[in-house]
N, C-alpha and C positions, 0 to 999 in steps of 0.2 A: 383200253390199256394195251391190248395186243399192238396194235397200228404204232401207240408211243414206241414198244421195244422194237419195232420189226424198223422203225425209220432209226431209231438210233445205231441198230443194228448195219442198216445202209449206210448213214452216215461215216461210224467204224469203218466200213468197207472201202468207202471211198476215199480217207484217209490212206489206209494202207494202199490200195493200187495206184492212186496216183504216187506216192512217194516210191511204189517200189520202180513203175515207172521212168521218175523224173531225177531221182537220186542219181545226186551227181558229186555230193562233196562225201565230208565224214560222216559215221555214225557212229555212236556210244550205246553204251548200256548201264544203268542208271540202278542204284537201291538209295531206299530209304533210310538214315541212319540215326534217327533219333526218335521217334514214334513210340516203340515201345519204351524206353529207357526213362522216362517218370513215372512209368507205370511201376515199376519193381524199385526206384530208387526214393520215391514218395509215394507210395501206396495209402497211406493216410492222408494224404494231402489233394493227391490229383482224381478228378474224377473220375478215373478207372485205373482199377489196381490190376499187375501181372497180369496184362495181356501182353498176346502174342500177333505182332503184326509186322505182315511180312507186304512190302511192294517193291517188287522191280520195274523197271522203265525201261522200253526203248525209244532213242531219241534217232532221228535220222533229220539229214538235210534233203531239201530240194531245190526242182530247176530254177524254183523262183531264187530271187536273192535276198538276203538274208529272212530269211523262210525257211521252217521246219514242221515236223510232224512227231509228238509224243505220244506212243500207246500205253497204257501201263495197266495195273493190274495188281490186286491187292488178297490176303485175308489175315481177318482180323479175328482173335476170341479169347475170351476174359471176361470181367465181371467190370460194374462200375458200385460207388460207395452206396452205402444205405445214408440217408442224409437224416429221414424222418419214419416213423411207422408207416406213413402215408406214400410213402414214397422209398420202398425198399431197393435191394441192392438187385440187379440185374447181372443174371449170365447170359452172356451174346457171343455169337457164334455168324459169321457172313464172309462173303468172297464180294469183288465188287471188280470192274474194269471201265476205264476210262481212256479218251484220244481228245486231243485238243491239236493246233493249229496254232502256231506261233509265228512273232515276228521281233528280229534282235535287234536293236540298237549297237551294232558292233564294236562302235569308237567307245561307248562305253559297257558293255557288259549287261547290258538288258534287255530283258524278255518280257514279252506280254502275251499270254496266251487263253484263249479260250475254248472248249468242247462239250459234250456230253459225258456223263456215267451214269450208272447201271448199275444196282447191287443188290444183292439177296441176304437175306440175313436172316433169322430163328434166335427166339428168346425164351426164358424159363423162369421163375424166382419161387420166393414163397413171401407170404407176408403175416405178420401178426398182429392184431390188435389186442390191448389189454381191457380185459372186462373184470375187474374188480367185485362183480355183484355174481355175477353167473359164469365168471370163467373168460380165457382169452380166447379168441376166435382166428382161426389158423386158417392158412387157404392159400394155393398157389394158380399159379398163372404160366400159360406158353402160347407162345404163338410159333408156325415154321413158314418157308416160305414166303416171309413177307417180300415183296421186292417193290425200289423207290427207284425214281429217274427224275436224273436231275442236270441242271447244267454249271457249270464252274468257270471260273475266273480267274486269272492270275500273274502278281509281277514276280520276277526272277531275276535275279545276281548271280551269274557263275564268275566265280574265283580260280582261275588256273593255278594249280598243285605241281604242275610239272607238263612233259609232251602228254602224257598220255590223260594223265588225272588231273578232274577239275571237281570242284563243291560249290553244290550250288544252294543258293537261301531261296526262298520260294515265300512268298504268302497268298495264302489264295482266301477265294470266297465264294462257296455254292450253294444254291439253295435246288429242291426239288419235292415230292411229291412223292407219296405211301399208296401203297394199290389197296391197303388195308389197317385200320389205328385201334383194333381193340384194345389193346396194351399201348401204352405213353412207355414212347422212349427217352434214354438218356443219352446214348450214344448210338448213332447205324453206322455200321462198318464202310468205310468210303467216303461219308459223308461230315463225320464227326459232330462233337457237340452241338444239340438244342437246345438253348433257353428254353425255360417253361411256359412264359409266357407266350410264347405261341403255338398255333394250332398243331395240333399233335399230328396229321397230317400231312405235314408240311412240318420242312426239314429246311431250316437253317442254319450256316456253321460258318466260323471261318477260323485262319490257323495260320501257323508257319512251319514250314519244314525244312528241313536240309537232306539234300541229296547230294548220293558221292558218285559221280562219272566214269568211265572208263573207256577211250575213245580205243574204240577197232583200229587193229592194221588194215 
């Protein structure tokens, strides 16, 4: 587990120095603007209610052509629904960072990008069973420091807003790997929703986002 963080760790690293290197065009800075916003405006409906989740981006270009380098970095915390007894409502708490390596399609506006992320995260709940003969049976559950690594995938549309601001549509897809599964999650921060049907373990999600840009002088 160590050797997985310390390569991704490098990885990270060498994104950044080659771009800081080789940067030669623009660079922007990048948040997330829709993440938390079902969370408080469907809280009964979406899998996690009033969380808080906050990612910034930076995007830079380099020497290559149409080639760039995205670092970002995230934390998320809130709770997700209680669906069943069996399957109570979690509170989650996690930071998570990520770098990927992309390539634009200029003439039209697309992105394909791949990298690594990292994310730590800490859970808590309580759960109830009804017992009708002898009573209900109560009992809570936490885990801290859990930490997952995984890799991601992703196509991208940015939409120019003006000189300086663009919005971009993003869907991605990543799956990874839990350093520890006592607890079955519902959501890990970074990573996003897992089906149940798979191995608790192993984390797979995919999604869409929109990001709002903001290109440096």
């Amino acid at each position: 587990m160590k050797t997985l963080v310390v390569l991704v760790a490098i990885v990270s690293l060498g994104f950044t120095t080659y771009a800081q290197q080789d940067s030669t065009r623009g660079s922007y800075l990048g948040l997330d603007v829709i993440n938390s916003v079902p969370t408080y405006a469907l809280p009964n409906w979406y899998y996690i209610r009033k969380t808080i989740i906050v990612e910034p981006y930076y995007h830079f270009n380099i020497k290559r052509p149409d080639a760039s380098v995205v670092i970002g970095a995230g934390f998320a915390k809130g709770s997700t629904r209680q669906y069943d007894e069996f399957d109570p409502s979690q509170n989650f708490q996690g930071a998570y960072f990520r770098a990927s390596y992309e390539f634009q399609h200029r003439s039209r506006f697309i992105s394909v990008g791949y990298g690594p992320i990292i994310s730590f995260a800490s859970y808590s709940g309580k759960f109830v069973f009804d017992g009708p003969t002898f009573g209900d049976y109560e009992g809570s559950f936490q885990e801290r420091n859990n930490v997952a690594i995984g890799w991601e995938g992703y196509i991208a549309y940015d939409l120019k807003l003006g000189r300086y601001l663009s919005l971009r549509f993003l869907l991605r897809n990543v799956m990874g790997r839990r350093t520890k599964a006592s607890v079955y999650v519902q959501y890990y921060p970074g990573f996003g929703y897992t089906p149940p049907l798979l191995n608790n373990r192993f984390l797979y999600s995919g999604g869409l986002s929109f990001q709002l840009y903001y290109r440096l002088p």
